[in-house]
C-alpha positions in Angstrom: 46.2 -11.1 -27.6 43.8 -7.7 -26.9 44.7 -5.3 -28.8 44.5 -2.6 -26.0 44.9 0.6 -28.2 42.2 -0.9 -30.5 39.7 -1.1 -27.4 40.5 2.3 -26.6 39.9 3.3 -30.0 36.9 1.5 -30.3 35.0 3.2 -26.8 36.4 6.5 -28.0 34.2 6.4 -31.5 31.4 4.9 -29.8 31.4 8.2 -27.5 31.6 10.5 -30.1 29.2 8.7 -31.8 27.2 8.6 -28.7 27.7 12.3 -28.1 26.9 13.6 -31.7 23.5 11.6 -31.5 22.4 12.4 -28.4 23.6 16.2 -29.7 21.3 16.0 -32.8 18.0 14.5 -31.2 18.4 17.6 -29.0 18.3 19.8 -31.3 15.7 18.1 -33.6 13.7 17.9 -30.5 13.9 22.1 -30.2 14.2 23.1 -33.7 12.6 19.8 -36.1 14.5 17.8 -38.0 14.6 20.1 -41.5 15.4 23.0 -39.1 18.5 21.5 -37.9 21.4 21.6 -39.5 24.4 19.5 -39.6 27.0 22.5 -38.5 24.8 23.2 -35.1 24.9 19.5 -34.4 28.9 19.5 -34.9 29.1 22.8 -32.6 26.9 21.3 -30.2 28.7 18.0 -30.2 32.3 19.8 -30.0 33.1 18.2 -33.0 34.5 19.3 -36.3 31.4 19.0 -39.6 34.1 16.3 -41.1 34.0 14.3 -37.9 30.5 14.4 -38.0 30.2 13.3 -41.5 32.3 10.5 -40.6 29.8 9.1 -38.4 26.6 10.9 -40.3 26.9 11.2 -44.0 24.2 12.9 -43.8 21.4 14.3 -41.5 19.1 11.3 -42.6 21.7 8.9 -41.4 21.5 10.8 -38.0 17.8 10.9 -37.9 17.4 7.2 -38.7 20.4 6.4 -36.4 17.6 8.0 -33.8 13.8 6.8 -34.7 15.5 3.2 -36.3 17.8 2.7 -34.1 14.8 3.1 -30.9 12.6 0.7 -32.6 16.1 -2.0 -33.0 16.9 -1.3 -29.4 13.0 -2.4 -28.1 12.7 -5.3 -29.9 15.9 -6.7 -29.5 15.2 -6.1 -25.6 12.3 -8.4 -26.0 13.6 -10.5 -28.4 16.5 -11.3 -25.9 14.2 -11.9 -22.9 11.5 -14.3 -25.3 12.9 -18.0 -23.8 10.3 -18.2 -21.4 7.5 -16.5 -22.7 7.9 -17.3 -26.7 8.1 -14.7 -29.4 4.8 -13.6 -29.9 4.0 -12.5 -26.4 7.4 -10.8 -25.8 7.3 -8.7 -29.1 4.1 -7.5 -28.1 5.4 -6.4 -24.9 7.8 -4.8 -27.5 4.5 -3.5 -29.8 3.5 -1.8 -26.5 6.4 0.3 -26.0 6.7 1.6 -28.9 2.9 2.6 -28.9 3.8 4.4 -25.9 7.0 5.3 -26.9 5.6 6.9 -30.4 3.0 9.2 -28.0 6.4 11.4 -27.4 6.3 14.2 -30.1 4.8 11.6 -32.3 4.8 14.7 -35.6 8.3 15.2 -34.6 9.0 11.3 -34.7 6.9 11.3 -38.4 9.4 14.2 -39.9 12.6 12.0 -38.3 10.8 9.2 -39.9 10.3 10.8 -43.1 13.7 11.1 -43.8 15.2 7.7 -43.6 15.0 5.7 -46.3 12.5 2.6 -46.4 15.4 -0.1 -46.8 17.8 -1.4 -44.0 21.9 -0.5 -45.2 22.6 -3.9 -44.1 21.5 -7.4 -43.1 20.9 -8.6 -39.6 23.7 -10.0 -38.5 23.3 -13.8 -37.2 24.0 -12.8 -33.8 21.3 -10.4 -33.4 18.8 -11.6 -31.0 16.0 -11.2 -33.0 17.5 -13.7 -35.3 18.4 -16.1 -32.7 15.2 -15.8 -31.0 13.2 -16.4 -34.3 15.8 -19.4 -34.9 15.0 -21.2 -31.2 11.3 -21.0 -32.7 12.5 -22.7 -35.4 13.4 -25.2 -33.5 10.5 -25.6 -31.3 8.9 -26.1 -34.4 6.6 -23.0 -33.8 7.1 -21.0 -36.6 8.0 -22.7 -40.1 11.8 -24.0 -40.9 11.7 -23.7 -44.3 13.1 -19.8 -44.5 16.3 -18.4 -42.9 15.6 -17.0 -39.5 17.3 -13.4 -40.6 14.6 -13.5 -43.4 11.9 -13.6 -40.8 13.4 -11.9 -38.3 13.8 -8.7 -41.3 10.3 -9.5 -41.8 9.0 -8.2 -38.4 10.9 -5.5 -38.1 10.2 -4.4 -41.4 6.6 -5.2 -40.0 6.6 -3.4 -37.3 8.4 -0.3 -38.6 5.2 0.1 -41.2 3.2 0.2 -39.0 4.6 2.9 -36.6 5.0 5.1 -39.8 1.4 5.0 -41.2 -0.1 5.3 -37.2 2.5 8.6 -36.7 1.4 9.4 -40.2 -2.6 8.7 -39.5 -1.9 10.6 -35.4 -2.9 7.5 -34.1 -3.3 7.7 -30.3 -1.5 4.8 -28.7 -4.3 2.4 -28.1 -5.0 2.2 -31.9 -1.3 2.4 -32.9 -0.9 -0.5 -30.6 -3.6 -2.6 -32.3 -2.0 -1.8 -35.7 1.3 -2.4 -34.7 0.0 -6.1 -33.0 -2.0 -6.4 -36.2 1.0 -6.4 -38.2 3.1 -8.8 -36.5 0.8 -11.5 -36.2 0.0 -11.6 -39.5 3.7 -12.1 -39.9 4.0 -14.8 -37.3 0.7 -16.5 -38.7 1.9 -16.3 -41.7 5.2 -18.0 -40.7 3.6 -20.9 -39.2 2.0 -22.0 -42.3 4.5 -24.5 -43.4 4.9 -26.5 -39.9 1.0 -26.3 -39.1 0.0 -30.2 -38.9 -3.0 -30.7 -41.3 -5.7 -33.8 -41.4 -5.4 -35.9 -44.5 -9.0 -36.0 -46.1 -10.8 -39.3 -45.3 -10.8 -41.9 -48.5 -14.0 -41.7 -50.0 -16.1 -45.0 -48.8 -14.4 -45.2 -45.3 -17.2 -44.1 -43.3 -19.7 -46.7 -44.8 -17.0 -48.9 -44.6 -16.0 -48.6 -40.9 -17.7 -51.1 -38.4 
């Protein structure tokens, strides 16, 4: 049976959550992210610093929970809608929006960028859909069956996120953070085809002088 306090529970810490984010990407967006600090982001959010700590141990958390959590939200988006096109094609719709995306106070999305660490807190979880997307390739026999689909799922995004930290890093304009960003997932997807690619046996020596 639903637990209908628990549901209520559960919306009201996503709004708060919500509300502190959107709170602190305001205010890195007026003052930069070292500028801000955590006790205007509580003020502005209309919450106490320990609630905020709660959801934001820290302000990198916050900051990551902003520039990571954009890139996640894009390529999950694509990843979700790849059945008809394939992978490839719909993550580099996803490559293009964040090209496009990054042109938005790209030095402002460098310093956010510069303070989350390089490692993901957690796996992806099975039912992302980047993970079941890279598993139906699996299946298709499109991309090689040998590795776990979360290992090559972590592998693009990992991927991807490189790439839009040395172009932000480099002030790539978009056309050329684009290319970089499509540069770097193919070679992951290339790279993940390798095992199921279907490769000619050589020819036994003799069997062209020996064929009629």
């Amino acid at each position: 049976m639903l637990d209908a306090g628990s549901g209520l529970r559960a919306t009201k810490r996503q709004r708060t959550f919500d509300e502190i984010l959107a709170n602190g990407i305001a205010l890195f967006r007026e003052q930069g992210v070292r500028r801000t600090r955590t006790e205007q982001i509580a003020r502005a959010a209309e919450v106490s610093p320990a609630t905020l700590f709660n959801y934001f141990p820290n302000k990198g958390a916050l900051a990551e929970a902003w520039v990571r959590g954009e890139l996640d939200e894009l390529v999950a988006s694509a990843a979700a809608g790849s059945d008809e096109r394939g992978l490839r094609p719909a993550l580099r719709g996803a490559c293009r929006a964040l090209a496009a995306q990054a042109n938005d106070m790209p030095a402002l999305r460098f310093e956010a960028w510069r303070s989350v660490g390089r490692g993901r807190a957690s796996d992806l979880a099975p039912d992302h859909p980047l993970v079941a997307a890279a598993l139906q390739e699996q299946i298709r026999e499109r991309i090689r069956q040998d590795l776990p689909a979360r290992l090559l799922a972590e592998q693009i995004l990992d991927a991807l996120e490189a790439g839009l930290i040395a172009g932000l890093r480099a002030g790539s304009a978009p056309d050329d953070l684009l290319r970089e960003l499509q540069a770097r997932l193919d070679l992951v997807l290339d790279g993940a085809r390798k095992r199921n690619e279907r490769i000619a046996l050589p020819r036994a020596r003799g069997a062209d002088a020996e064929a009629p």
